[in-house]
ZAMARGU-4260 file (C-alpha; in steps of 0.2 Angstrom, whole numbers, plus 5000, padded with zeros to 4 digits):
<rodrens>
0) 4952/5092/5096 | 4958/5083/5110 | 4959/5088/5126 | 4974/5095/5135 | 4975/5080/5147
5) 4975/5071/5131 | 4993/5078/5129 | 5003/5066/5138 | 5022/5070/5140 | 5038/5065/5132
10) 5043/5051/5148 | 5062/5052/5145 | 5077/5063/5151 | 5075/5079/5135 | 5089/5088/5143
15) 5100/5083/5128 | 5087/5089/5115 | 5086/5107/5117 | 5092/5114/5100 | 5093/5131/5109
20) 5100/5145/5096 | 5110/5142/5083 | 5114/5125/5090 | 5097/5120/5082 | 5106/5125/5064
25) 5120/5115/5065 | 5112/5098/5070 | 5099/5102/5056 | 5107/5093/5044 | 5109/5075/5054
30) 5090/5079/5064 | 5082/5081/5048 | 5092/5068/5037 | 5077/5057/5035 | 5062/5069/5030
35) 5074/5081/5022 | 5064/5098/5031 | 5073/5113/5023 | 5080/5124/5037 | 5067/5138/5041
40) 5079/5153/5038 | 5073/5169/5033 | 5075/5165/5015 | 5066/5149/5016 | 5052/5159/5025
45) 5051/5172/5013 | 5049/5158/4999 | 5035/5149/5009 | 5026/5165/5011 | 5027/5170/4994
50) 5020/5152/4989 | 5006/5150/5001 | 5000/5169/4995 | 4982/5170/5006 | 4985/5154/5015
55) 5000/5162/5022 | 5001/5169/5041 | 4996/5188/5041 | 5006/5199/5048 | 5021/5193/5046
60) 5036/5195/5038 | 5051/5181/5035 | 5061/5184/5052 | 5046/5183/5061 | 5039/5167/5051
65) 5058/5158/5052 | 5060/5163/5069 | 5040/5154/5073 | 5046/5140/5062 | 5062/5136/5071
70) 5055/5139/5091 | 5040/5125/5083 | 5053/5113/5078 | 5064/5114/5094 | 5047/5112/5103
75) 5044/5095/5093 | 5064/5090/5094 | 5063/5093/5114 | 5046/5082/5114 | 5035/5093/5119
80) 5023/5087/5104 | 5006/5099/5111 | 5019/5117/5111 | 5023/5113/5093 | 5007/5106/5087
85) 4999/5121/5093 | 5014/5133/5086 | 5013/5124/5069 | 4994/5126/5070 | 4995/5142/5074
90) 5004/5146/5055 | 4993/5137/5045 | 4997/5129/5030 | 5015/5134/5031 | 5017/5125/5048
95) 5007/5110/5045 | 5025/5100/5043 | 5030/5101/5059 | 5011/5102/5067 | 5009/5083/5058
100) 5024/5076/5063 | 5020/5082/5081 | 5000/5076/5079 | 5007/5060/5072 | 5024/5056/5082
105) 5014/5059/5098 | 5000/5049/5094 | 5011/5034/5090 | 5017/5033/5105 | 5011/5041/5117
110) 4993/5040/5115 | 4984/5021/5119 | 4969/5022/5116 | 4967/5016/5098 | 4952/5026/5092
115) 4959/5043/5100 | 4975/5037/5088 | 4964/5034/5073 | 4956/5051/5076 | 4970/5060/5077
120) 4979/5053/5059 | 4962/5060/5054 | 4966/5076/5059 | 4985/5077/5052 | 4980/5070/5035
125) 4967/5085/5035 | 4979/5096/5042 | 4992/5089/5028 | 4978/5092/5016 | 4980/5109/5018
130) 4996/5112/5015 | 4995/5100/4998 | 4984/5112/4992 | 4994/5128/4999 | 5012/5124/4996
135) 5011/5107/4982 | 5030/5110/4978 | 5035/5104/4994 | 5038/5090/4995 | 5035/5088/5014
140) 5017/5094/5012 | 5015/5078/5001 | 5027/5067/5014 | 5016/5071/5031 | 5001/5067/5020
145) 5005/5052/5017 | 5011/5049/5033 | 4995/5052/5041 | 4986/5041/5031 | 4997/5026/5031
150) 4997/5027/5049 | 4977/5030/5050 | 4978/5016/5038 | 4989/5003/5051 | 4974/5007/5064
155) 4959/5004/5052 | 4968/4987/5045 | 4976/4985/5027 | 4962/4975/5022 | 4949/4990/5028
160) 4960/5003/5020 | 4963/4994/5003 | 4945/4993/5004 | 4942/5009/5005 | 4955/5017/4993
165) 4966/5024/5005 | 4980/5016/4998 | 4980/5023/4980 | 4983/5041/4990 | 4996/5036/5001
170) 5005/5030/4987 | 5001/5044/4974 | 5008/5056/4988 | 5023/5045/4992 | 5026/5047/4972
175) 5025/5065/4975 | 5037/5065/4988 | 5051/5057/4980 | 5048/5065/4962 | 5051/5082/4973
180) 5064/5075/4984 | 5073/5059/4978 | 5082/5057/4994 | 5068/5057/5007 | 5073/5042/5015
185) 5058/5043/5026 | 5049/5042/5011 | 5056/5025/5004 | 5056/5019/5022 | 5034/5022/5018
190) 5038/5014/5001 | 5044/5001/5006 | 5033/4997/5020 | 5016/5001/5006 | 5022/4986/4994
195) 5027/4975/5011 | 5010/4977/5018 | 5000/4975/5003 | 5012/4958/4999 | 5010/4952/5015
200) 4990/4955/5016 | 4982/4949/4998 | 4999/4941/4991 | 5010/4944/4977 | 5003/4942/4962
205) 4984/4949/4966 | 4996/4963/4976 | 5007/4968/4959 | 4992/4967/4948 | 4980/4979/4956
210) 4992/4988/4964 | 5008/4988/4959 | 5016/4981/4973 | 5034/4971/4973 | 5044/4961/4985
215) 5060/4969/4975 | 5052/4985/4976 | 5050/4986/4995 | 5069/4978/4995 | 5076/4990/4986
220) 5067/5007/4994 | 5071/4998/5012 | 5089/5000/5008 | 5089/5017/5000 | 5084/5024/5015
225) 5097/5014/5025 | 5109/5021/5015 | 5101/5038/5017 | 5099/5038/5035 | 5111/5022/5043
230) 5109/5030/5059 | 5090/5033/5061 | 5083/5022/5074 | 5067/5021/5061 | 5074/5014/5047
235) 5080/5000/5055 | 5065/4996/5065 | 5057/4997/5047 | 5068/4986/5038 | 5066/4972/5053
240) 5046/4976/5049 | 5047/4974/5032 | 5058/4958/5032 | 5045/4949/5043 | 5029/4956/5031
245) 5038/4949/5016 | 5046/4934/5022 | 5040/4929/5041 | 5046/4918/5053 | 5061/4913/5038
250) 5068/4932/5042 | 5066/4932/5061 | 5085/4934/5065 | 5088/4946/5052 | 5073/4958/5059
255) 5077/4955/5077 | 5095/4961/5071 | 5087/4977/5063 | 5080/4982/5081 | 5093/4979/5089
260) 5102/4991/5077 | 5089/5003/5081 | 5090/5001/5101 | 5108/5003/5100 | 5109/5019/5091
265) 5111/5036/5100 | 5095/5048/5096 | 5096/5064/5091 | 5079/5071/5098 | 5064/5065/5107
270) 5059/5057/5091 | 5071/5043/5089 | 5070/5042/5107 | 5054/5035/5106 | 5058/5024/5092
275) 5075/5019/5100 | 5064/5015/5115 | 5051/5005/5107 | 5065/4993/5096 | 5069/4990/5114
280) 5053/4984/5122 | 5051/4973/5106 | 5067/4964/5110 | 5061/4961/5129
</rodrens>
């Protein structure tokens, strides 16, 4: 486990990200529009605990869970990644969603060295692991898997995770995802990028043959979850990514518009902050 120091901090102004009470309900619906995280009320808890049976936090009932749940998730919407990394640890299984996205957000952008990034998608896809085994109708569970390894798989190389069958799981779980929850838009945003990557790194016909991959498949997921999620900073930057893996230098205008999109958006939390932020730098 990485060491506290390890832990840098979210580097912009958070003061408009607090979520505190019930304000964190009501921008629910619009913070989670692209990975489609059921609210963590008590009934939602309850469900969860019954589900997870042993792997489920002792001693404690559905208030206390949902109340855990939601303080984890403000934590990670205010950026402080370590506080709901650990409270999402903390709950095992039934908080690894919100401990991955933290583990994995953070490591994205805030950690540079590239070996303590790989280690840490490491530990998320183990930490998802868990909770595909614990809770396999959630479709989140699946989602943060594959997250994990697609991003673990970007820092090993395409070529390196083709190689070494990564991409068969990231692909079985993003097909879990979407049966369990068609409108994931996070989901066909990793869709998409999965048949643009392969595309772009052994070509299309060796790309559809052994793996299914398709220019009009990565096209048409790419604009589901624009459709999904028009205002997520991510979406964009990921349609400007997948029109330069599939097409190059032909698609440059069109990709740069993408992030300028994305730059332009408002963010809702420290998350699209980051990827607001970053569309920026990649337009300096």
């Amino acid at each position: 486990m990485a060491a506290k120091s390890a832990w840098a901090a979210f580097p912009h102004d958070a003061k408009g990200y607090a979520y505190a009470g019930d304000a964190l309900k009501k921008a629910w619906p619009k913070l989670h529009a692209g990975d489609a995280e059921p609210f963590p009320d008590a009934k939602h808890a309850a469900a969860l605990i019954k589900a997870a049976g042993k792997s489920a936090p002792k001693g404690q009932d559905a208030e206390a869970l949902a109340t855990a749940l939601q303080d984890a998730w403000r934590a990670f919407h205010r950026g402080d990644f370590k506080a709901a990394f650990d409270a999402g640890q903390a709950l095992g299984p039934i908080g690894a969603s919100v401990a991955v996205k933290a583990l994995g957000i953070h490591a994205t952008y805030l950690v540079d060295d590239q070996a303590e990034q790989l280690k840490r998608y490491e530990q998320a896809a183990k930490i998802a692991e868990t909770a595909v085994a614990a809770l396999p109708d959630e479709a989140n569970s699946h989602y943060r898997h594959a997250f994990a390894l697609g991003r673990y798989s970007q820092g090993l190389s395409i070529a390196k995770a083709l190689k070494a069958g990564i991409a068969g799981k990231v692909r079985g779980a993003l097909d879990t995802t979407l049966e369990l929850e068609p409108k994931h838009a996070e989901a066909h945003t990793a869709m998409a990028l999965y048949h643009a990557e392969i595309i772009n790194k052994i070509g299309g016909m060796i790309g559809g043959l052994t793996y299914g991959a398709k220019a009009a498949d990565a096209e048409k997921h790419i604009k589901t979850a624009l459709k999904l999620t028009p205002d997520s900073p991510i979406a964009h930057i990921e349609h400007g990514n997948v029109l330069i893996l599939l097409h190059g230098d032909k698609q440059e205008d069109a990709a740069a518009a993408a992030y300028e999109k994305a730059a332009k958006l408002k963010p809702l939390d420290a998350m699209e902050a980051l990827d607001a932020n970053y569309a920026k730098e990649q337009l300096e």
